[in-house]
Backbone as CSV, one residue per row, in Angstrom:
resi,resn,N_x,N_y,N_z,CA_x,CA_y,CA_z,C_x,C_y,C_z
1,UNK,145.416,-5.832,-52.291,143.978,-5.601,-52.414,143.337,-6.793,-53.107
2,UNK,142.047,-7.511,-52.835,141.193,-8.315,-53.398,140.230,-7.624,-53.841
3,UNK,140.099,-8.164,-54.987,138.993,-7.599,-56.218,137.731,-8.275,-55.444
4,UNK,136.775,-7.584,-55.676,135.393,-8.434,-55.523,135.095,-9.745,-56.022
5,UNK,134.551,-10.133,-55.936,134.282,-11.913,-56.829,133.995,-10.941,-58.026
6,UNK,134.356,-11.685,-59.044,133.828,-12.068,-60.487,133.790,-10.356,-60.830
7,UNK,134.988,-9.505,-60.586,135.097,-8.440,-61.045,135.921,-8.931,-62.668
8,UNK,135.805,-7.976,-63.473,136.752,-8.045,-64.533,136.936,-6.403,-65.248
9,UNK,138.148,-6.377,-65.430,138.718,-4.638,-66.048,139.305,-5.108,-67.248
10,UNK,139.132,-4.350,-68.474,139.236,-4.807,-69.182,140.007,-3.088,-69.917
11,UNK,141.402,-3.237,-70.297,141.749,-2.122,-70.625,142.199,-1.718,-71.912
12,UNK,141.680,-0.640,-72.256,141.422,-0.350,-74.040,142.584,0.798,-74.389
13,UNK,142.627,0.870,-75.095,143.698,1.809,-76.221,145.102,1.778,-77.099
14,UNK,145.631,2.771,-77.482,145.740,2.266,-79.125,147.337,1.412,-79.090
15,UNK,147.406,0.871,-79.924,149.170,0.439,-79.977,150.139,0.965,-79.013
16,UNK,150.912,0.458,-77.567,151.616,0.724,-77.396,151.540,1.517,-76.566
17,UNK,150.380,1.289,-75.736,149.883,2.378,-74.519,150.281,1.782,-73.218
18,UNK,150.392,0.093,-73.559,151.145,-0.009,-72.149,150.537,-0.947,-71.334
19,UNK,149.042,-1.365,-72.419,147.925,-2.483,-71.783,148.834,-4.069,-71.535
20,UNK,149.130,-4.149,-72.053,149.528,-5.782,-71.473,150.893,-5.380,-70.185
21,UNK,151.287,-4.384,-70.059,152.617,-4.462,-69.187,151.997,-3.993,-67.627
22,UNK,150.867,-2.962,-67.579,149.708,-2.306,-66.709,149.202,-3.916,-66.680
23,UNK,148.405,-4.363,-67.731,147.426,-5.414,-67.194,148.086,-6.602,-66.230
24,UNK,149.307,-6.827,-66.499,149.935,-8.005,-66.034,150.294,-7.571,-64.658
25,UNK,150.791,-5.949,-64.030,150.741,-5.550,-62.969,149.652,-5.552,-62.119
26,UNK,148.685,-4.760,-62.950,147.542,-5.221,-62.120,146.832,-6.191,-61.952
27,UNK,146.750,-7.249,-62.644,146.266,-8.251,-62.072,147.238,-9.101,-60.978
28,UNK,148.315,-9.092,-61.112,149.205,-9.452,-60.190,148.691,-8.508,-58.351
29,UNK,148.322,-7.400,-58.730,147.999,-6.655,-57.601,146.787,-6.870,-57.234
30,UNK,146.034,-6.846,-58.037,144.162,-7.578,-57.507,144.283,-9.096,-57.277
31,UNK,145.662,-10.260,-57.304,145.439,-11.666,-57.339,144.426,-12.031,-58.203
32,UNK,144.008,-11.745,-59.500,143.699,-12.802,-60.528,144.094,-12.789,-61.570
33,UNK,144.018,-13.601,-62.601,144.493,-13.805,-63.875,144.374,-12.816,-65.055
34,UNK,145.524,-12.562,-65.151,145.774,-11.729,-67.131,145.546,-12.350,-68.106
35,UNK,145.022,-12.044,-68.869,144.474,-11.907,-70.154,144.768,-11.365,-70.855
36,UNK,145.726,-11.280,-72.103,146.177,-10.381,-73.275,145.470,-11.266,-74.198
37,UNK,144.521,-10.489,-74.992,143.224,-10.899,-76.031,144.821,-10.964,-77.404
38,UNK,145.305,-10.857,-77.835,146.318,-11.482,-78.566,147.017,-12.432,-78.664
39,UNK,147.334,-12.876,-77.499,147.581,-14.011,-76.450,146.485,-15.390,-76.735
40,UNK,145.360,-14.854,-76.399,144.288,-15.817,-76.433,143.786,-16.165,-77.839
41,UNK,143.949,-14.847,-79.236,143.882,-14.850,-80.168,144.216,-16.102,-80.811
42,UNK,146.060,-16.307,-80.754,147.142,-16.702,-81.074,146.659,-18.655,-80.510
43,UNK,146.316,-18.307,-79.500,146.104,-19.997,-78.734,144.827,-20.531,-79.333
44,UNK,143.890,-19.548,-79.205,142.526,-20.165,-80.029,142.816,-20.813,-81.551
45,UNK,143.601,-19.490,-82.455,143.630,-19.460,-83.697,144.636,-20.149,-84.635
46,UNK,145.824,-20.588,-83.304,146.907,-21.268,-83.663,148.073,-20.239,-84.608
47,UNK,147.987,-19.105,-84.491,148.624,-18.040,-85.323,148.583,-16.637,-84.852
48,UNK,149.750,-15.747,-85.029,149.462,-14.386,-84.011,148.298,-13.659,-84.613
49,UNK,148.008,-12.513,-84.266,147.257,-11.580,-84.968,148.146,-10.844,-86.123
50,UNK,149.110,-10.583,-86.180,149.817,-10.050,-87.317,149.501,-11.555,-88.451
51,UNK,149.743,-12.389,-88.621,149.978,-13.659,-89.132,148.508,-13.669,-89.819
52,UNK,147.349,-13.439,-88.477,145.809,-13.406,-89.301,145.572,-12.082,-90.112
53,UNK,146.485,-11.014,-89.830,145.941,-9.558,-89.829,146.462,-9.993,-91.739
54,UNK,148.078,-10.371,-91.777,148.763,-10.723,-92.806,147.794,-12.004,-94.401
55,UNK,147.339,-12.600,-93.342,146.604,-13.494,-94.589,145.605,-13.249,-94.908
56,UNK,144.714,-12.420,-93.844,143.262,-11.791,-94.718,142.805,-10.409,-94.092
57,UNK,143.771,-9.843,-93.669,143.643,-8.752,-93.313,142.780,-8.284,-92.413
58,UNK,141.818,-7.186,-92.165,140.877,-6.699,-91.065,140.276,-7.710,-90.422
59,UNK,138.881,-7.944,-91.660,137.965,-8.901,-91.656,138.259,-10.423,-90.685
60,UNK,139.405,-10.900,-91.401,139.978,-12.103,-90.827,140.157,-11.584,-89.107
61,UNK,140.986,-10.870,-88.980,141.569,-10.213,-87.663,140.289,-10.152,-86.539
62,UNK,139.119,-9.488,-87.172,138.377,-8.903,-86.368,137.600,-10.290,-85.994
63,UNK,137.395,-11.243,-86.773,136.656,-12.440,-86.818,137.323,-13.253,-85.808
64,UNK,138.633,-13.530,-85.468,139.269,-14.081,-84.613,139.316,-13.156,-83.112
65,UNK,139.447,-11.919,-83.185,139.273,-11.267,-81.937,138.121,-11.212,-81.177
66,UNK,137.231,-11.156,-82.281,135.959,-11.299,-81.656,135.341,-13.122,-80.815
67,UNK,136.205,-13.994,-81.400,135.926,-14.922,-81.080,136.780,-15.164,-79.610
68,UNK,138.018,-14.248,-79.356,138.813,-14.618,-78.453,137.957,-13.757,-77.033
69,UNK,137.035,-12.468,-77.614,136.530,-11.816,-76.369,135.028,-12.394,-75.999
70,UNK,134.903,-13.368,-77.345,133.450,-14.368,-76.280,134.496,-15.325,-75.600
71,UNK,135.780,-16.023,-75.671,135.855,-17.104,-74.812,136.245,-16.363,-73.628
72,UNK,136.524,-15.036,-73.473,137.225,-14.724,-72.379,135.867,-14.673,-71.153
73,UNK,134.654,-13.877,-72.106,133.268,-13.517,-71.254,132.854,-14.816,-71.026
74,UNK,132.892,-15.953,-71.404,131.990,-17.259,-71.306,133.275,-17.939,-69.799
75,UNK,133.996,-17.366,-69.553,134.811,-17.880,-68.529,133.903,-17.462,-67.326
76,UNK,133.455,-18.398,-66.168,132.747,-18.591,-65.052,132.510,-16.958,-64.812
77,UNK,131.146,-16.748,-64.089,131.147,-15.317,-63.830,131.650,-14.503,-62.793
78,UNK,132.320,-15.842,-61.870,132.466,-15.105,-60.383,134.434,-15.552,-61.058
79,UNK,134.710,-15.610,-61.573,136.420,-15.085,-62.342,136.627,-13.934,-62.767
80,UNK,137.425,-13.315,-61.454,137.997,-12.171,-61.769,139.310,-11.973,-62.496
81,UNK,139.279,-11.103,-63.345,140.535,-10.802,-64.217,140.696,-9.498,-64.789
82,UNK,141.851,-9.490,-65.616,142.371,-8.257,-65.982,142.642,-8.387,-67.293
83,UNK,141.853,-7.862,-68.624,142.036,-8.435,-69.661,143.097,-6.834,-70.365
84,UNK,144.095,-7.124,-71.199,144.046,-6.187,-72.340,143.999,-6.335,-73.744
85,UNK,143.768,-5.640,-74.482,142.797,-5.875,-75.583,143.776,-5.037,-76.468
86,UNK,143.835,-5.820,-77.943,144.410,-5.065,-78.814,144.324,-3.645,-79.222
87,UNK,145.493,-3.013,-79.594,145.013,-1.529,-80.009,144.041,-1.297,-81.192
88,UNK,143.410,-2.372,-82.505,142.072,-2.194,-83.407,141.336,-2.489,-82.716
89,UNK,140.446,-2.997,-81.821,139.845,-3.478,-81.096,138.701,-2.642,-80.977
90,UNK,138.997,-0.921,-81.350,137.778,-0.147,-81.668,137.315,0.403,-83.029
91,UNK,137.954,-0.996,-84.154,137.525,-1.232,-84.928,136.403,-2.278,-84.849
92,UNK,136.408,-2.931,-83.830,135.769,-4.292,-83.927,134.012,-3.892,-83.274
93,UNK,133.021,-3.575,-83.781,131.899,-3.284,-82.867,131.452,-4.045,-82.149
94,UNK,131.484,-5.387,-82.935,131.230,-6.665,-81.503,131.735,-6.946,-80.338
95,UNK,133.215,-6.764,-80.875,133.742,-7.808,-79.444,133.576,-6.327,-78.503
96,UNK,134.083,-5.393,-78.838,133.464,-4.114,-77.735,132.252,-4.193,-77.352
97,UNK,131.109,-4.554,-77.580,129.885,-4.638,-77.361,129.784,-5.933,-75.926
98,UNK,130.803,-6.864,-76.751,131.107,-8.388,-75.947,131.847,-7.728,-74.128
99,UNK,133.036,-7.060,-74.467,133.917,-6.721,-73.620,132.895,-5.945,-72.425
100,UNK,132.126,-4.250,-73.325,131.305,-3.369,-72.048,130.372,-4.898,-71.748
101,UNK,129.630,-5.617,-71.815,128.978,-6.186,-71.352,129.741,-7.410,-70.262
102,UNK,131.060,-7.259,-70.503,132.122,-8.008,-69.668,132.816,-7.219,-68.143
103,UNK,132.811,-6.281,-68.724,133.662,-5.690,-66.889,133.693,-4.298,-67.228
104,UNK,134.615,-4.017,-66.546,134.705,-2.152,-66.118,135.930,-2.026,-67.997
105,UNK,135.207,-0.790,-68.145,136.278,-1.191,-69.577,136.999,1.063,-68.804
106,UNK,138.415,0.350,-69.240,139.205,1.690,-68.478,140.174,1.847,-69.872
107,UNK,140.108,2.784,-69.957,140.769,3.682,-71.591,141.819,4.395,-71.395
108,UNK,143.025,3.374,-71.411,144.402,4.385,-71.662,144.666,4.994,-72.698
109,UNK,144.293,6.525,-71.975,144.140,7.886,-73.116,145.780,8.621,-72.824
110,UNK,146.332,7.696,-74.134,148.285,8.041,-74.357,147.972,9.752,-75.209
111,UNK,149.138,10.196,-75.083,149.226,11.628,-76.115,149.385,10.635,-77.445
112,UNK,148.781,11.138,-78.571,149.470,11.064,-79.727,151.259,10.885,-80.558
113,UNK,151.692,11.785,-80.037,153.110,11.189,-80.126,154.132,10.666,-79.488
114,UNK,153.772,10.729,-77.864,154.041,9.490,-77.415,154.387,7.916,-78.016
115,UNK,152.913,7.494,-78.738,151.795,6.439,-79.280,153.203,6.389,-80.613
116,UNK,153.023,7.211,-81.133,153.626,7.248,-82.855,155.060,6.969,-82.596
117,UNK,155.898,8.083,-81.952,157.007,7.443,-81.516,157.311,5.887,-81.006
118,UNK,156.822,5.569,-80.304,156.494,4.294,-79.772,156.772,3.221,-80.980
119,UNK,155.618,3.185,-81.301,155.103,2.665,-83.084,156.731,2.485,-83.961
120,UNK,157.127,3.678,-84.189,158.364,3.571,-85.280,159.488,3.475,-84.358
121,UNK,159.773,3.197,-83.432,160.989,2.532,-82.746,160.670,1.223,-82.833
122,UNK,159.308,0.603,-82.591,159.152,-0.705,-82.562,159.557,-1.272,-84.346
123,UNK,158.546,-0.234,-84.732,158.922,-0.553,-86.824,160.296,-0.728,-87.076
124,UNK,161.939,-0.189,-86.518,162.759,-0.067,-86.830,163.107,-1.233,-86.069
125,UNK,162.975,-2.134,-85.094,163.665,-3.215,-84.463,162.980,-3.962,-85.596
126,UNK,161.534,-4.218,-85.904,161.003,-5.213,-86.590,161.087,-5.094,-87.667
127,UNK,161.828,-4.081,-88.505,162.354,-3.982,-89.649,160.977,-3.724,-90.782
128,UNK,159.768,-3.196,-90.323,158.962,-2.961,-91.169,157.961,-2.198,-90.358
129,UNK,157.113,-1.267,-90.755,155.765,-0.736,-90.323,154.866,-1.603,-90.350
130,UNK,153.891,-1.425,-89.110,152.613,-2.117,-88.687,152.073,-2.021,-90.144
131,UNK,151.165,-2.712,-90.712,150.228,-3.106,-92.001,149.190,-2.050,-92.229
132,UNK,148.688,-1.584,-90.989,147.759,-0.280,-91.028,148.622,0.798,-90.944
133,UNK,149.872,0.923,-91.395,150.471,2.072,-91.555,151.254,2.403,-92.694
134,UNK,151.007,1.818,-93.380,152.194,1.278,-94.601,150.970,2.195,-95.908
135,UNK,151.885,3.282,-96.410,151.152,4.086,-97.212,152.217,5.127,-97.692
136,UNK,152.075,6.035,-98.478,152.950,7.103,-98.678,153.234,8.215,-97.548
137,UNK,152.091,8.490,-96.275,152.229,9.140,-95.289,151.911,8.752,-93.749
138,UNK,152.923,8.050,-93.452,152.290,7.169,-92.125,151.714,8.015,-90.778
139,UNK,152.734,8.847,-90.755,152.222,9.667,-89.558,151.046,10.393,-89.925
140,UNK,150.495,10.858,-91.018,148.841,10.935,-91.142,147.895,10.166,-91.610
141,UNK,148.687,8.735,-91.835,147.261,7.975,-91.305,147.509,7.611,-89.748
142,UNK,148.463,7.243,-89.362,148.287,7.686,-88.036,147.226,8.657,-86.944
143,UNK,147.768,9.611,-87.801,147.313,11.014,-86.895,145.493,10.896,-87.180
144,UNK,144.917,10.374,-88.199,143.551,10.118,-88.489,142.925,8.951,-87.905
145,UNK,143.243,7.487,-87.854,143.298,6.172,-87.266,143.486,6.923,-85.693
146,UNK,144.355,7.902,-84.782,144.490,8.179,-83.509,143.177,8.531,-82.886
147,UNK,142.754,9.671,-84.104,141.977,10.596,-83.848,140.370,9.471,-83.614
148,UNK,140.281,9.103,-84.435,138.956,7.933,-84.677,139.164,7.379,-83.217
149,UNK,139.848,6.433,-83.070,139.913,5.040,-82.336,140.091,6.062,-81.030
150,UNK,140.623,6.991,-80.783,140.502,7.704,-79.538,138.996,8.026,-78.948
151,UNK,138.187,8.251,-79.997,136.729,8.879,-79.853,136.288,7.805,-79.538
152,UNK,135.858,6.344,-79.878,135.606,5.419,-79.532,135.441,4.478,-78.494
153,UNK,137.102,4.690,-78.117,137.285,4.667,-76.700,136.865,5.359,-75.879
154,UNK,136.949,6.018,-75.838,136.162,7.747,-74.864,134.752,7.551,-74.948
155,UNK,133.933,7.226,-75.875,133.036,6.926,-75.404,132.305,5.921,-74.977
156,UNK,133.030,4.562,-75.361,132.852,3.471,-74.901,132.916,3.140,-73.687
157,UNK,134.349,3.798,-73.169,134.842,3.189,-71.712,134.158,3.704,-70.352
158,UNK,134.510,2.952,-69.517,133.138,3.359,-68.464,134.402,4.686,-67.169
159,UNK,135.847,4.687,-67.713,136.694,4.974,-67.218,137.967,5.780,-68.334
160,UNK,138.163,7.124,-67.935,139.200,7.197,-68.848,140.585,7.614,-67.980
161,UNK,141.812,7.689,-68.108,142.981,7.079,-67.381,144.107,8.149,-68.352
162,UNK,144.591,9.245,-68.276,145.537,9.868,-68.559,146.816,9.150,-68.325
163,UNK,147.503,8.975,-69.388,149.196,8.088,-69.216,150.039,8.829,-69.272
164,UNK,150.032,9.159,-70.231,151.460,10.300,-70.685,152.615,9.784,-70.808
165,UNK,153.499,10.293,-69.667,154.728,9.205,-69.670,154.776,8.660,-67.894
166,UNK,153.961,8.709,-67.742,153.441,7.852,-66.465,154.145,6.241,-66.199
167,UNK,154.519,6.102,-65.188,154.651,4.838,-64.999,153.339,3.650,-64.913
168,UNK,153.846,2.213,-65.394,152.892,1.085,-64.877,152.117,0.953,-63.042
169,UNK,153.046,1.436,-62.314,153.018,1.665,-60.955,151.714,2.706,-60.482
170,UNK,152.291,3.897,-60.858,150.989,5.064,-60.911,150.370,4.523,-61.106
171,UNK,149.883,4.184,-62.583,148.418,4.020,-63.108,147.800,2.686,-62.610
172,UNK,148.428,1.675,-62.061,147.847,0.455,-61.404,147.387,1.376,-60.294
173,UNK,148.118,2.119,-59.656,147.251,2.471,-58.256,145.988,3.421,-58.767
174,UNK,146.319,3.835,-59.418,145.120,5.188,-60.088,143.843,4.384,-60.553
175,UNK,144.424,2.971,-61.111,143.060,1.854,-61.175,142.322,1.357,-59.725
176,UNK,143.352,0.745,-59.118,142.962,0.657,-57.921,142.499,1.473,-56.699
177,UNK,142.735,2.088,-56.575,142.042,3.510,-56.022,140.557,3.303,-56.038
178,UNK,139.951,3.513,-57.776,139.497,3.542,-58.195,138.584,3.100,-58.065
179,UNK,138.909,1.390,-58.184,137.586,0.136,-57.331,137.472,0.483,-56.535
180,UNK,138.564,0.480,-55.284,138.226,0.583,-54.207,137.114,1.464,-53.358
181,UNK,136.901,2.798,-54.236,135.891,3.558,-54.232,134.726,3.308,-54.220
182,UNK,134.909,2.485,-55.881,133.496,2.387,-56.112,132.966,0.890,-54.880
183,UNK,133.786,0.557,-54.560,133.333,-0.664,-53.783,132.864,-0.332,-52.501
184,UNK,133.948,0.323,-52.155,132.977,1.420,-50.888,131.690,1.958,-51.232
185,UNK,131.551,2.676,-52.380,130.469,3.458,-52.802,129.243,2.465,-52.650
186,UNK,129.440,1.240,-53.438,128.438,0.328,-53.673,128.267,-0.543,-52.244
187,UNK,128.798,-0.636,-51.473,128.772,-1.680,-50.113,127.852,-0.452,-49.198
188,UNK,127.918,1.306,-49.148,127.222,2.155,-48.334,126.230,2.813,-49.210
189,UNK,125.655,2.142,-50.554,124.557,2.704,-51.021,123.147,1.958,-51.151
């Protein structure tokens, strides 16, 4: 399938939902370029986002993300792509503001413990908990941080996308489908 000119999807939700492994499929399936806003973070900023998240925490973090989702929007308008976007990212009010004003924004809405599980298998290879989790009760700041950043998304996104334990495969077609609709829709209205 070919994307329209100068389409861009841009896919939101929390740690470990599956956006950069989906985004890299699907853009491989629409023929244009991926975008992992961590990725671009890291190249702009010369340092990962843990590394910025680590030396000045939010503030710093959000200041560099936000700078990585204007270079992505200032890229030609008829460049189509497939961006995914960190799981704080609906901490950030700008660059979300930057992103809906950028493309179709589609919200992988994971279960909750799916997400958490996920999270502390990764904590146990990397030998420490994510920085926003590190407290006397992780799984309820978790379970509060889920609850927030879920609402956010949901109402931000112009698309919301049930995962579960869904494959990358499904849900690329469940995206694609999707355009394809609306492209029909919009070419007979």
């Amino acid at each position: 399938m070919r994307m329209s000119q100068g389409k861009r999807i841009i896919l939101l939700g929390m740690k470990h939902t599956g956006k950069s492994t989906l985004g890299a499929l699907l853009a491989d399936r629409l023929g244009v370029p991926f975008y992992d806003t961590d990725t671009v973070i890291a190249e702009l900023a010369g340092k990962t986002p843990r590394e910025l998240y680590d030396e000045g925490g939010a503030p710093l973090m959000a200041l560099h993300e936000t700078g990585a989702c204007r270079h992505l929007a200032a890229l030609p308008r008829d460049t189509g792509m497939v961006i995914a976007t960190g799981g704080g990212i609906s901490d950030n009010e700008e660059a979300l503001g930057i992103l809906k004003k950028t493309g179709l924004c589609v919200f992988l809405d994971t279960p909750e413990d799916i997400i958490f599980g996920r999270i502390m298998a990764s904590a146990r290879r990397d030998g420490r908990l994510p920085r926003f989790l590190e407290g006397p009760d992780p799984r309820e700041i978790f379970h509060e941080l889920f609850a927030h950043r879920s609402r956010t998304y949901a109402t931000m996104a112009d698309v919301r996308i049930a995962t579960g334990s869904r494959k990358p495969d499904e849900l690329a077609k469940e995206i694609t489908d999707y355009i394809e609709h609306e492209q029909r829709t919009h070419i007979h209205s």
